[in-house]
C-alpha positions as a LaTeX table, in Angstrom:
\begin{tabular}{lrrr}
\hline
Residue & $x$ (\AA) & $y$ (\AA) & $z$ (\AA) \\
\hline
Unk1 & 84.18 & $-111.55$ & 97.29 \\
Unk2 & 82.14 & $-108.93$ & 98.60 \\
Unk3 & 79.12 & $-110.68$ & 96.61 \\
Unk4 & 80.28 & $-113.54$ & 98.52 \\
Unk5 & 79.26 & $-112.27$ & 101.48 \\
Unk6 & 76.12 & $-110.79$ & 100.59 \\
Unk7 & 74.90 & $-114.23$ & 100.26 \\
Unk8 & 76.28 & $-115.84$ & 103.35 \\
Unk9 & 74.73 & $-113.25$ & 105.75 \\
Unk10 & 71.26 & $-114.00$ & 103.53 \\
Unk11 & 71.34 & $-117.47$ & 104.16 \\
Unk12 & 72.30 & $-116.55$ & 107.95 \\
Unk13 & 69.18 & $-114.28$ & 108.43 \\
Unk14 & 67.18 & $-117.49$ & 106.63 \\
Unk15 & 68.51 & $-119.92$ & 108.88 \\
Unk16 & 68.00 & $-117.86$ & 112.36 \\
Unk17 & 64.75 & $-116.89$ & 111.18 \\
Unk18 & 63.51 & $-120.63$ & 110.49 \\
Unk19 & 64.93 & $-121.64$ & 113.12 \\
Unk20 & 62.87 & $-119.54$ & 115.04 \\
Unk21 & 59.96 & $-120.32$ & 113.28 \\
Unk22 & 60.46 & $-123.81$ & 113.70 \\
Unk23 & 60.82 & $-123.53$ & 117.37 \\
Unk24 & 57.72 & $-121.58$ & 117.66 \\
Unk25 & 55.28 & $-124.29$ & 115.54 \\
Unk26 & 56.94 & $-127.06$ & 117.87 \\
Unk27 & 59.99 & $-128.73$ & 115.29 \\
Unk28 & 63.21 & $-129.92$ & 116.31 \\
Unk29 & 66.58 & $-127.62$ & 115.30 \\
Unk30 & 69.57 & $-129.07$ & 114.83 \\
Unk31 & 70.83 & $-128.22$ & 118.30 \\
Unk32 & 67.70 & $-130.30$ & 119.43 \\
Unk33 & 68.65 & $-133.17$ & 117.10 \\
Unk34 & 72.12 & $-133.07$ & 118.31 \\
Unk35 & 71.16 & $-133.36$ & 122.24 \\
Unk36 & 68.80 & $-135.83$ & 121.38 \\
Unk37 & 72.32 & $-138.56$ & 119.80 \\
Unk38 & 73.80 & $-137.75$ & 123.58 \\
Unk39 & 70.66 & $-138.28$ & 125.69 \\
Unk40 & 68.91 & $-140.85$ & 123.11 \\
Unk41 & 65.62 & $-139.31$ & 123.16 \\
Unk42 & 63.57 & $-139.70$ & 119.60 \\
Unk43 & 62.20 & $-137.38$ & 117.19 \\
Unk44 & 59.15 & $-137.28$ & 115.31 \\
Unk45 & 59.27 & $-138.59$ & 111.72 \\
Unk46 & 58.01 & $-134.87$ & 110.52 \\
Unk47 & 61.39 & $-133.65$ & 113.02 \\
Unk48 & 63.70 & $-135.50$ & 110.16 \\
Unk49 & 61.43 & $-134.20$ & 107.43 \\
Unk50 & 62.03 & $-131.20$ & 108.54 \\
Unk51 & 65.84 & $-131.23$ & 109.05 \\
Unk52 & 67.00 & $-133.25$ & 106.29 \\
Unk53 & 64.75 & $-131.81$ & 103.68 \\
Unk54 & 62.84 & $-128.83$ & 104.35 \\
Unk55 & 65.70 & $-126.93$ & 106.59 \\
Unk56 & 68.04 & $-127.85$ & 103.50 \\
Unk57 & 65.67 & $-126.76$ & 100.64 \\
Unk58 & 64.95 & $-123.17$ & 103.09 \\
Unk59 & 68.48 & $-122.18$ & 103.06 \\
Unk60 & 68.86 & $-122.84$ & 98.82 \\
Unk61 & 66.11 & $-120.61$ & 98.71 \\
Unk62 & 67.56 & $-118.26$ & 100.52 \\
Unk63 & 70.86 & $-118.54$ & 98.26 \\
Unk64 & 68.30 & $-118.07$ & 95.23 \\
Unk65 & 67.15 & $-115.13$ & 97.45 \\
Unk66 & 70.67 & $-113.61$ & 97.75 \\
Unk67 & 71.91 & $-113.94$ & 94.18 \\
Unk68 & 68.10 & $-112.21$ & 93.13 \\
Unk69 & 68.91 & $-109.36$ & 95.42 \\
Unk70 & 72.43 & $-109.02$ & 94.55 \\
Unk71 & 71.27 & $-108.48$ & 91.09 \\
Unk72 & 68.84 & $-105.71$ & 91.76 \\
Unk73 & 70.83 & $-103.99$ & 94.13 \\
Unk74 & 73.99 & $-104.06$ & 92.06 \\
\hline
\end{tabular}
């Protein structure tokens, strides 16, 4: 269990940090994406490259990450 939660605050970390990354190089979070359904603003096409592939494929790295680093460390 413990292993468990190794990982989850890994991919936590990974998904504050490109978060923030994301906000700094201009790219829509999900909190963006989700204000933009309620006021019906638009996102750019590299926005929903971002979220639905990129953002996805960050956080299974960081699960690769996690399971790497679990190994070395214990």
């Amino acid at each position: 269990m413990i292993k468990y939660y190794f990982i989850g605050v890994i991919i936590l970390i990974s998904a504050i940090l490109a978060n923030i990354i994301a906000a700094k190089i201009g790219l829509k979070t999900w909190y963006d994406f989700l204000n933009t359904i309620n006021n019906g603003s638009s996102l750019s096409t590299f926005d929903y490259i971002w979220l639905f592939a990129l953002y996805p494929f960050t956080l299974g790295l960081s699960v690769k990450f996690g399971l790497i680093l679990w190994d070395k460390l214990f």
